[in-house]
C-alpha positions in Angstrom: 100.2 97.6 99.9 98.8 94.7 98.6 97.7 92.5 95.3 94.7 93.5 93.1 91.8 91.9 91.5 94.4 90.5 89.5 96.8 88.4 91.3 99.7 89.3 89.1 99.5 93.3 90.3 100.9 94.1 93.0 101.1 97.8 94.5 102.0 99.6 97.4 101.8 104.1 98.0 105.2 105.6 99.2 104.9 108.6 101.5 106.7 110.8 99.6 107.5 113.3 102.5 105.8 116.6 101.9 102.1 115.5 101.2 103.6 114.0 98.1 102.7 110.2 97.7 103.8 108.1 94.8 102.0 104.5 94.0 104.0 101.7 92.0 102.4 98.9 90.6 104.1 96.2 89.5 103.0 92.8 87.2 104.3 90.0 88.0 104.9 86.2 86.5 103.5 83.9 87.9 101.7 86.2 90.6 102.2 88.5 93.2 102.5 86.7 96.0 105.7 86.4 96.8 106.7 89.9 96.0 103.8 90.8 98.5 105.0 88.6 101.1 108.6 90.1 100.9 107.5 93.6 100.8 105.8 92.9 103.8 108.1 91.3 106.1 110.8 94.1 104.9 108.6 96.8 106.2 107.8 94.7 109.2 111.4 94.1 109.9 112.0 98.1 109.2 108.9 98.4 111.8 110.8 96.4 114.2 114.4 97.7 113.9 112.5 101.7 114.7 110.7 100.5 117.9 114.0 99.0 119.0 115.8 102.1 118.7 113.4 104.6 119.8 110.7 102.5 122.4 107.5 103.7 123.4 107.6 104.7 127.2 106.2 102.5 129.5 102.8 104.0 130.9 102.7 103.3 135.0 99.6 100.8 135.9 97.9 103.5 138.0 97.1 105.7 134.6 95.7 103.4 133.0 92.5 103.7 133.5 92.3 107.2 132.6 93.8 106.2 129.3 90.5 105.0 128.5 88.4 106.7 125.9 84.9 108.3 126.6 82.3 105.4 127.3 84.7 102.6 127.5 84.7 100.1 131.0 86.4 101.2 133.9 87.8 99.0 136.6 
């Protein structure tokens, strides 16, 4: 999702479901800013409201370090 070289495009790619993916571009007077900026901060909201209603679980302390990945600092 962003702008282009152009700053009147503005695009974003949809997951489709199904390995399907559609793209929609859109021009926009004066530019894309705002449009970008909105589009954003819905799917940031939308981000927001899924954690909410289905959080993460919470990993205990003592497993963290093996949650480290191959080469990285141990305690």
């Amino acid at each position: 999702m962003g702008i282009g070289r152009d700053i009147h495009c503005f695009a974003f790619i949809m997951d489709g479901g199904g390995q399907r993916y559609e793209c929609h571009v859109f021009w926009c007077e004066p530019n894309a800013g705002q449009l970008s900026e909105a589009v954003q901060a819905a799917c940031m909201l939308r981000y927001q409201k899924c954690l909410l209603a289905h959080p993460l679980p919470e990993i205990p302390p003592l497993l963290w370090p093996w949650l480290l990945l191959p080469g990285q600092r141990r305690w």
